[in-house]
Phi, psi and omega in degrees: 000323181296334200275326161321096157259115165275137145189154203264133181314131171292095190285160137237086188300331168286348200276304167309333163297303169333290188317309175324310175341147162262175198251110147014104187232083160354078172293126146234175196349280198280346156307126173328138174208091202329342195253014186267148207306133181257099169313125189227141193233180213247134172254205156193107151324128142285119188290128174091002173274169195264137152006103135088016152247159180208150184248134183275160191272289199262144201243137176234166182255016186202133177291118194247151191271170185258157190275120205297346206253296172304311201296336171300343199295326219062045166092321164287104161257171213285353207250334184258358161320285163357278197300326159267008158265341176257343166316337214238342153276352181318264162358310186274048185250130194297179160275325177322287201285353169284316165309286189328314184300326183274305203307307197298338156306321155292287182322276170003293183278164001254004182246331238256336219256334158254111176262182166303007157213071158247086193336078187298168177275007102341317202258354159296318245276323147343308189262349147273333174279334196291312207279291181317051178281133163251164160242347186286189194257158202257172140199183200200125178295070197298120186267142189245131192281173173223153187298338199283348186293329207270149163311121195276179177252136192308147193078349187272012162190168186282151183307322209294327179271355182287306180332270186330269172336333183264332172300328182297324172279346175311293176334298190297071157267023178326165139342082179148317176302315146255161190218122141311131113293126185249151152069057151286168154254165176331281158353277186297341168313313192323287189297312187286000164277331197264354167258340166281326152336306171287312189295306170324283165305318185282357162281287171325326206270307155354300176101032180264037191313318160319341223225334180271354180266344183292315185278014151275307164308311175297304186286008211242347071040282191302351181290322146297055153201109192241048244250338181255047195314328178300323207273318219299318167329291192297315196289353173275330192273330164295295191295331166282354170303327187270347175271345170312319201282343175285319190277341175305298194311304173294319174325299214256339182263351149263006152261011169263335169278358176280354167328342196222116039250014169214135222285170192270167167318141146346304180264021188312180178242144135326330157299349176274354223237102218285148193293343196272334178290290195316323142001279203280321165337310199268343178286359174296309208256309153347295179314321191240013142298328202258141174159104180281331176287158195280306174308302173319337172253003146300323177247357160262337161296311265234318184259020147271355206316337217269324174296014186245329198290327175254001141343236202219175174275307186278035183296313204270343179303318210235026155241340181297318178286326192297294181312308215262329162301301185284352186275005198254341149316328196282157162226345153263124208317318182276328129338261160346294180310313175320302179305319180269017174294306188272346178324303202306317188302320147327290174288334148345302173320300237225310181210066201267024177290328202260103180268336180288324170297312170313296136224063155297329173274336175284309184263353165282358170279323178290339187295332170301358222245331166287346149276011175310305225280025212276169138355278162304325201254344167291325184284317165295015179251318167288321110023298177278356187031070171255160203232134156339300190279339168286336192272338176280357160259026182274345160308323213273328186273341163263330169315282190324287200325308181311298169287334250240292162323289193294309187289332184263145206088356197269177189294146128041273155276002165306300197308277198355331185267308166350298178271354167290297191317333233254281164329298166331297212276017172095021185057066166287140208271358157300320206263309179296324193306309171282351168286320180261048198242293195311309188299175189278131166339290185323298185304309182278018165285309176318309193250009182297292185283030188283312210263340138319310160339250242311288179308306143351314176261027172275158149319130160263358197259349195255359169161133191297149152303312165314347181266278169327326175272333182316310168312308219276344196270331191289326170281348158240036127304344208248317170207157224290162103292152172305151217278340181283009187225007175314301208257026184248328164309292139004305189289282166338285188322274188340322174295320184282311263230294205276313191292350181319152158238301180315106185308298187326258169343299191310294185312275188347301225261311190319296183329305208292297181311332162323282182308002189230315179292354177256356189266314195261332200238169186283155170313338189291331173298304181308309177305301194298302167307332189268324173285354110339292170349269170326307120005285172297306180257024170261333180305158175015047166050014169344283182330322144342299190241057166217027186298337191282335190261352157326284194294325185279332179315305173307319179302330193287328189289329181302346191275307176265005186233109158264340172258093186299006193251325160294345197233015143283336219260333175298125188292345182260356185300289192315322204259010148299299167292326175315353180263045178222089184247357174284166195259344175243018150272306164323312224235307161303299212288344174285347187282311184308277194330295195298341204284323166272011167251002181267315202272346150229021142268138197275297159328108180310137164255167176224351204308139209281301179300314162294322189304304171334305195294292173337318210276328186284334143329282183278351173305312169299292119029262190329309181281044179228340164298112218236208147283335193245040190270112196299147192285334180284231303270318158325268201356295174295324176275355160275341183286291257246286205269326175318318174310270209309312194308293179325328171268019189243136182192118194249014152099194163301016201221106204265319189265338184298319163307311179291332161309296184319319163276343181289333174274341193274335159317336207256328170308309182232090197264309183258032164223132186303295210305013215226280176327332183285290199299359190281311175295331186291309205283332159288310186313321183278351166281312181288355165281324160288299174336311168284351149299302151332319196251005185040028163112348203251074172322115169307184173285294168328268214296315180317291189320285228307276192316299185313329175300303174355272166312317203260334170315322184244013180274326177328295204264316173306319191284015163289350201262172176266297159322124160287313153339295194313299194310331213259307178314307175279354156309292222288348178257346182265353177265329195275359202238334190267345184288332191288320199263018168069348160317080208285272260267335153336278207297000183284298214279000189260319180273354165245004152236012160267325178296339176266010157265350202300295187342309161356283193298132189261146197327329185206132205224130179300110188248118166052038163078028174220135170306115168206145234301133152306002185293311184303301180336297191277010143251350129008273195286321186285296186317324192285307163320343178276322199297341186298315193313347185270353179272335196272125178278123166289166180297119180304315199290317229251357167100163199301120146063049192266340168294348201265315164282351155288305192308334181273339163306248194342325167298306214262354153292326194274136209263100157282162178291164183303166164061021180251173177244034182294313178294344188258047158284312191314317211293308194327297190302336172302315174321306180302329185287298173330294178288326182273014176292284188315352166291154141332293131265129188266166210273003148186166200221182203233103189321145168074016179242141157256113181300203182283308199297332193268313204291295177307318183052063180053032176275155223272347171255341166316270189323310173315316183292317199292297160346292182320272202332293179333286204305320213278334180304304169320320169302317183315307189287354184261008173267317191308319164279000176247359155290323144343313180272331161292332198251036193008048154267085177265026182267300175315336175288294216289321196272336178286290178328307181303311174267024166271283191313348215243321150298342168278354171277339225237313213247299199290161195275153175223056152269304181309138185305321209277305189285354163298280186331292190311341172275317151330306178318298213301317189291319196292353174281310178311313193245034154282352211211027202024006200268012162258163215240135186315299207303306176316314168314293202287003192250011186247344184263347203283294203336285214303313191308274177354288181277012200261347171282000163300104171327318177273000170220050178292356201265006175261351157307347169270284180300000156290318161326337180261338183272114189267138142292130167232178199266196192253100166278000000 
C-alpha cells in the first residue's frame, strides 16, 4: 500500500466541456433533412416485376434517400398488400353475398328497433326480488317424475299412438306425481324454483321433453297464487326465469335440427327451414294447445312465440293479438297485468316493431283498474290485511314494463294521448306514476307543469304524491323545463316534500329533488334545502338510517358546485356533514369531497374559509386512522390531503406558509407520507425566499430560512423510514447550504451520517424483503457528490465530514460476499481528486467551499493525497482477497472501475500510478469476464485523448493495454 503515490490529474472543466461540445455541420435549404415532412404517395406492384421494384402513381423530379422503415418491406406493406387483394377480388362477388348483404341488412333494421338504450329486463330483475318480500310461509307444488315421462324409442309405434301417450301423460298429474310443499320461507322458496330450474335442464339433457314440459307447466300454475299477494312480484320473477329457460331450450333444439348440413343464418326465412324441424315445432305448439287450464297455456306458448319463425312469417304477427285476447280471461287483475308484463317482454325479444299488441295490452290493463276497487279483491286484501296503496304498488313493476315497451322510441304524441287517458280514468295516480317513469325524460320535462295539475288532482289514500313527484324530479333530473316555470316547479315540488312525516319517505323524494334545485338555482335555494334537510332527520337521529341518501345528496351537490369559496360559504353545509355521525360513512364522504376538490380547483387558495373548512375535512380523514387501518387506505388519505396542502399558497407572506404547515404538522401527525410532503413543501418555501431575495438574504429572510431548517431538522427524526429520514437530511442540507445556512446544513449532513449505522441490512419494498444495499449506495453517492460544496467546519479538521462518512462505511456490517464498502471508497476517489482542483467543477453562489478556504493549499492537498493513497490501498487488498477466494468475476469488475477512475481522476504522468493502471486493466481482462465492446470503446476513448497536449503521456500506456480473448 505504501508503494501507491496518489495524485490527482490537473482539470480544466471549460476546455473540457468545449472539446465535449458536437461539432456544428451546416444544412442547407434544399438538402434531405429526417425531421422535414415526408410526402407519401399511393404505390402499385408492378405485375410480374422482379422483388422489391415498384412503380409510383406520381412521379417527382427530386430524389428523396429511401425510408429505412420501407426497405425492410420488399417494396410492399402488409396493408396495401390487404388493399390490393381485395381490389382485385371485387369483381368476382356472388349472388350468394348479395343476398347475404340483404339479409344483414334486414337483421340491421330489425336490431335497430331495440338498441342499447333500451332497459332490459335483466337489470330489473334484482331490484324486484329485493323490493318484494315476505316474511309469511310459501308453499310450493314439487313436481316427482316418473319413467312414463321418458322419450319411446323410434319405431316402437306409430305417430298417431306417440300423440296419444304423450298427451296422456300431460294429463297425468295423479296423486304420487306431486308433493306440496308447506310453511317455506322466502329463501326456501328461492331455492325450490331454482331445483326445478335444474330439474328442467336435466330432463332436457335426458331427452325426458315430456317431463320438462310438465315441470312448465306446474311452475306456470303456481302464477295463479296469490295467497301471499306481497311476495307475488318476486314469484313472477323466478318461475319466468324458468320459462324463459324452456323457450330457449325448444328454440335451439329445433334450430339445431335445421342445422344440417349447414347451420342456418341468423335472419333465416321459413323457406330455409327444413320439414322434420316445422314437424317438431308444430307438434310443439299442439302440445300446449291441449294444456287445459288458461294460464298455463298462456305462458308456456308466450315463452316458444320465437318458434313461430320456423313456422310460417306472420306466425308472431298473428299469435301475439290472439295471446294478447286470452289474457282477458284471467280474472284477477293482478294476474293479469303480469301475464301481460311478459308477453310484452316476449314480444320485445322476438318482434318488437309490432307495437299495435303492446298496445292493445296497455289498454285492456286500464280497462282492470275498476276492479281493484271491486268486491274480491277488497275482501281479499282484507283476508290479507294488505292496505290499498301497498298493494297498487304491487302493480308498479309490470305497468313500468308494460309502458317501459309502448314509450320507447315512441313519438311524442303518445304520452299526450297517455295523460288524456290518465285523465279519463281520474288521474290515477299508478298509472301517472308510471307514464313519466316511462316517457323519455325530454318529453315530460316539457310538460312538467301539466303533470303537476295532474299529480295535485289525485287520491291521496290510494298512492302518495311524493312518490309522484319523486318520479316527475327523476326526469328533470335527465332535462331542463323551460327556464320560466323552474321556480314555481320548485316551489310546487317542495310544498309537497316538506309535509312528508316519515324521515325515511322525506329523504328518498328530497334527494331526487336536490339535483334539480343544483341544477338550476344559486346557492341560496341549495341552503334552504339543505335546512329543510336537516329539520326533517335531526329529531331521534333520523339521519342514521338515511345515510346512503345523505351521501347521494352530497355527491350531487359536488356535481354542480365547484368553487369551494361558494359552497363552504353556505351556512348549512358544515352542520349537514356533522349528521354522518357513523365514522366510516364520515370519513367516504370527506374523501368524495376532497376527491373534487383536488380534481377542480385549479387555482392556489389562500381563502381563509376554505382553508378552515379543508383542514377540518382532512383533520376527520386523519383521526380515523388507527393500529387496524389498512396501509392502501393510509395511502389513499395521504394521497387526498398531500392534494390540498399542494393547493395552499399564501403568496408572498412566506411566514403566513410556514405557520400553515407548523399546524397542519401538529394535525397529520400520524401519516407520514403527509410529514414528507410537508417538509418538501417548506424546503421549496425557502427556496422561493431565496429566489426572491436573488441569493442576497436580509436579516428578516435569514432568521426566515433558518426557522425554515429548523422546521425540518424537527420534523424529520419523526418519520419511521430510514430511508425518507437519510433523504430528507440530506436535501434538506442542500436547501439550507443554498440559502448560506452553514452551520444548518452542517448539523443536517451530520446527522445522516450518524444514521447510516442505522440502517438494516433488508427493508420491505411492496411487502417483500428486499437488500438495502443499492439504496445506501444510492443514497452515499449522492452525499458524496454535495461534499463538494461543503466548507469544513473551522473547530473540526481538514474533510471531517468526508472522513466520517468513511469511518461509518467502514464500521458498518455489510452483507457476506459484498464489495460494497470498498465501491463507497471507489466512488470516493472521484470527490476527492475534484476537491484537490483549483477551480471546482460547480459551486453553490455566496457560499465559500474548500477551493476558496483553502486556496490550494500544499497541506489541503497533501491530506487530500493521504486519504486517496490509503483508499486505494483499502481496494487493492480487497482484490487479492478476491483472488484468494477465486470470484473472478467480482475481481475483474472491481479492478476495471478502479482502472477507469485513476484514467479519468488520477495523474498517470507518474510512473507507479501508470503501472498501477496497467496492473489493473490486465486484472481486469485476466479471466475474460469483462465485456469485449466496453474494452474496445475504452481503448478508441483512451486512443482519443492521447491527441490532447496535456495528455500525450498516456500513449506509453495505451500501448501496454492488451484485449485478451475469453477462456
Amino acid at each position: 500500500m505504501a508503494a501507491v503515490q496518489w495524485r490527482s490529474r490537473g482539470r480544466n472543466y471549460d476546455a473540457e466541456l468545449q472539446r465535449c461540445h458536437l461539432e456544428a455541420s451546416p444544412v442547407e435549404f434544399g438538402d434531405y433533412h429526417p425531421l422535414k415532412p415526408i410526402m407519401v404517395t399511393d404505390t402499385k406492384t408492378r405485375r410480374g416485376a422482379r422483388k422489391g421494384s415498384t412503380s409510383s402513381s406520381s412521379s417527382s423530379s427530386s430524389s428523396v434517400p429511401p425510408d429505412p422503415l420501407s426497405s425492410m418491406l420488399d417494396g410492399t406493406d402488409p396493408l396495401s398488400m390487404f388493399a390490393a387483394a381485395s381490389a382485385s377480388e371485387t369483381p368476382a362477388v356472388s349472388h350468394s353475398s348479395s343476398a347475404g348483404d340483404l339479409g344483414r341488412k334486414r337483421r340491421e333494421k330489425e336490431e335497430e328497433a331495440v338498441g342499447p338504450d333500451f332497459e332490459h329486463w335483466s337489470s330489473k330483475r334484482g331490484e324486484i326480488l329485493a323490493r318484494f318480500t315476505t316474511t309469511e310461509k310459501l308453499s310450493i307444488n314439487l313436481f316427482m317424475g316418473s319413467d312414463r315421462g321418458k322419450a319411446l324409442s323410434p319405431g316402437t309405434s306409430a305417430v298417431s299412438e306417440k300423440v296419444r301417450t304423450r298427451l296422456e301423460e300431460l294429463d297425468d298429474l295423479e296423486e304420487g306425481s306431486q308433493r306440496e310443499l308447506l310453511n317455506l320461507s322466502q329463501q326456501d322458496y328461492a331455492n325450490r324454483i331454482e331445483e326445478l330450474n335444474q330439474s328442467l335442464k336435466e330432463a332436457w339433457s335426458s331427452d325426458q321433453k315430456v317431463k320438462a314440459l310438465k315441470i312448465v307447466i306446474q311452475c306456470s300454475k303456481l302464477l295463479s297464487d296469490t295467497s301471499v299477494i306481497q311476495f307475488y312480484p318476486s314469484k313472477f320473477v323466478l318461475i319466468t326465469d324458468i320459462l324463459d329457460t324452456f323457450g330457449r331450450l325448444v328454440f335451439d333444439r329445433i334450430l339445431t335440427m335445421c342445422s344440417d348440413p349447414r347451420p342456418l343464418p341468423d335472419c333465416f326465412t321459413v323457406d330455409e327451414v327444413n320439414d322434420t324441424a316445422k314437424e317438431t315445432c308444430l307438434n310443439w305448439f299442439f302440445k300446449i294447445a291441449s294444456i287445459r287450464e288458461l294460464l298455463p297455456r298462456l305462458y308456456v306458448e308466450a315463452a316458444i312465440l320465437k318458434c313461430n319463425r320456423f313456422l310460417n312469417k306472420s306466425g308472431i304477427q298473428e299469435t301475439l293479438p290472439r295471446l294478447t285476447a286470452m289474457i282477458r280471461g284471467i280474472g284477477d287483475p293482478l294476474v293479469a297485468a303480469y301475464a301481460r308484463a311478459y308477453l310484452c317482454r316476449v314480444g320485445m325479444e322476438v318482434a318488437p316493431h309490432l307495437k299495435d299488441s303492446l298496445n292493445r295490452n296497455f289498454f285492456d290493463l286500464l280497462g282492470t283498474f275498476r276492479q281493484i276497487s271491486g268486491e274480491s279483491i277488497q275482501n281479499q286484501l282484507v283476508v290479507q290485511r294488505v292496505e290499498v296503496p301497498e298493494y297498487l304498488t304491487l302493480y308498479s313493476p309490470a305497468i313500468n314494463w308494460i309502458l317501459q315497451c309502448i314509450a320507447y322510441r315512441a313519438p311524442e304524441s303518445l304520452l299526450t294521448e297517455m295523460m288524456e287517458r290518465c285523465k279519463t280514468l281520474g288521474n290515477n295516480a299508478l298509472l301517472l306514476n308510471s307514464v313519466m317513469r316511462a316517457f323519455r325524460p325530454e318529453f315530460v320535462a316539457a310538460r312538467a307543469t301539466d303533470f303537476i295539475g295532474m299529480i295535485k288532482d289525485c287520491d291521496e289514500s290510494g298512492f302518495p304524491k311524493h312518490l309522484l313527484f319523486g318520479s316527475l324530479g327523476r326526469s328533470l333530473a335527465c332535462a331542463d323545463p323551460p327556464e320560466s316555470e323552474r321556480l314555481t316547479i320548485l316551489n310546487e315540488a317542495w310544498k309537497v316534500v316538506t309535509k312528508v312525516r316519515s324521515p325515511q319517505d322525506y329523504i328518498n323524494c328530497a334527494e331526487i329533488w336536490v339535483e334539480f334545485t343544483c341544477r338550476h338555482f344559486t346557492k341560496r335555494e341549495v341552503n334552504t334545502v339543505l335546512a329543510d334537510i336537516i329539520k326533517h332527520l335531526t329529531p331521534d337521529r333520523a339521519f342514521e338510517d338515511a345515510y346512503l341518501q345523505l351521501q347521494s345528496v352530497i355527491r350531487k351537490i359536488l356535481t354542480y358546485f365547484h368553487d369551494f369559496s361558494v359552497l363552504f360559504s353556505m351556512e348549512r353545509f358544515l352542520p349537514f356533514l356533522d349528521m354522518f355521525q357513523k365514522d366510516s360513512v364520515r370519513v367516504e364522504v370527506c374523501k368524495s369531497i376532497m376527491e373534487v376538490f383536488i380534481k377542480h380547483q385549479v387555482e392556489l387558495t389562500r381563502d381563509p374559509v376554505i382553508l378552515n373548512a379543508m383542514l377540518h375535512i382532512c383533520k376527520t380523514m386523519h383521526d380515523s386512522v388507527n393500529a387496524l387501518t389498512l396501509e392502501d387506505e393510509k395511502r389513499s388519505l395521504a394521497l387526498l390531503i398531500i392534494g390540498f396542502i399542494r393547493m395552499v399558497s399564501f403568496g408572498r407572506d412566506f411566514e403566513q406558509q410556514l405557520s400553515f404547515c407548523v399546524e397542519a404538522r401538529a394535525t397529520f401527525c400520524n401519516l407520514e407520507p403527509v410529514l414528507m410532503q410537508l417538509i418538501h413543501t417548506v424546503n421549496q418555501l425557502a427556496m422561493e425566499t431565496r429566489r426572491v431575495m436573488r441569493g442576497s438574504h436580509s436579516r428578516k429572510t435569514a432568521a426566515f430560512v433558518r426557522a425554515c431548517a429548523a422546521y425540518s431538522f424537527i420534523t424529520i427524526p419523526s418519520l419511521s423510514s430510514i430511508f425518507s429520514r437519510l433523504s430528507l437530511y440530506l436535501l434538506s442540507g442542500q436547501v439550507a447550504l443554498a440559502n448560506q445556512c452553514l452551520s444548518q446544513a452542517d448539523a443536517f449532513l451530520k446527522a445522516s451520517v450518524s444514521l447510516l449505522p442505522e440502517v438494516p441490512r433488508s427493508i420491505s419494498v411492496e411487502g417483500k424483503l428486499r437488500s438495502s444495499e443499492s439504496f445506501l449506495l444510492d443514497f452515499i453517492n449522492n452525499f458524496l457528490a454535495t461534499l463538494l460544496v461543503v466548507p469544513d467546519h473551522p473547530e473540526h479538521g481538514v474533510l471531517y465530514l468526508v472522513r466520517g462518512l468513511l469511518n461509518m462505511v467502514q464500521d458498518y456490517t455489510w452483507e457476506d460476499n459484498s464489495d460494497a464498502k470498498v465501491r463507497v471508497y471507489v466512488s470516493a476517489l472521484p470527490l476527492l481528486a475534484a476537491m484537490s482542483q483549483e477551480t471546482y467543477l460547480y459551486s453553490i453562489p455566496k457560499v465559500d467551499s474548500n477551493e476558496t478556504l483553502y486556496g490550494g493549499d500544499p497541506k489541503f492537498l497533501s491530506e487530500i493525497n493521504k486519504l486517496c493513497e490509503t483508499l486505494v490501498g483499502q481496494i487493492l487488498d480487497h482484490l487479492k482477497v478476491l483472488g484468494r477466494d477465486e470470484s473472478a468475476r467480482r475481481q475483474g469488475a472491481l479492478a476495471f472501475s478502479l482502472f477507469g477512475v485513476l484514467l479519468a481522476h488520477g495523474d498517470l504522468r507518474n510512473n507507479k500510478l501508470s503501472q498501477l493502471s496497467v496492473n489493473l486493466w490486465n486484472l481486469s481482462h485476466k479471466h475474460g469476464h469483462c465485456e469485449t465492446r466496453i474494452s474496445v470503446r475504452t481503448l478508441e476513448y483512451i486512443k482519443h485523448q492521447t491527441q490532447q497536449p496535456d495528455m500525450a503521456h498516456l500513449s506509453d500506456a495505451v500501448q501496454r493495454l492488451a484485449l485478451q480473448s475469453r477462456t
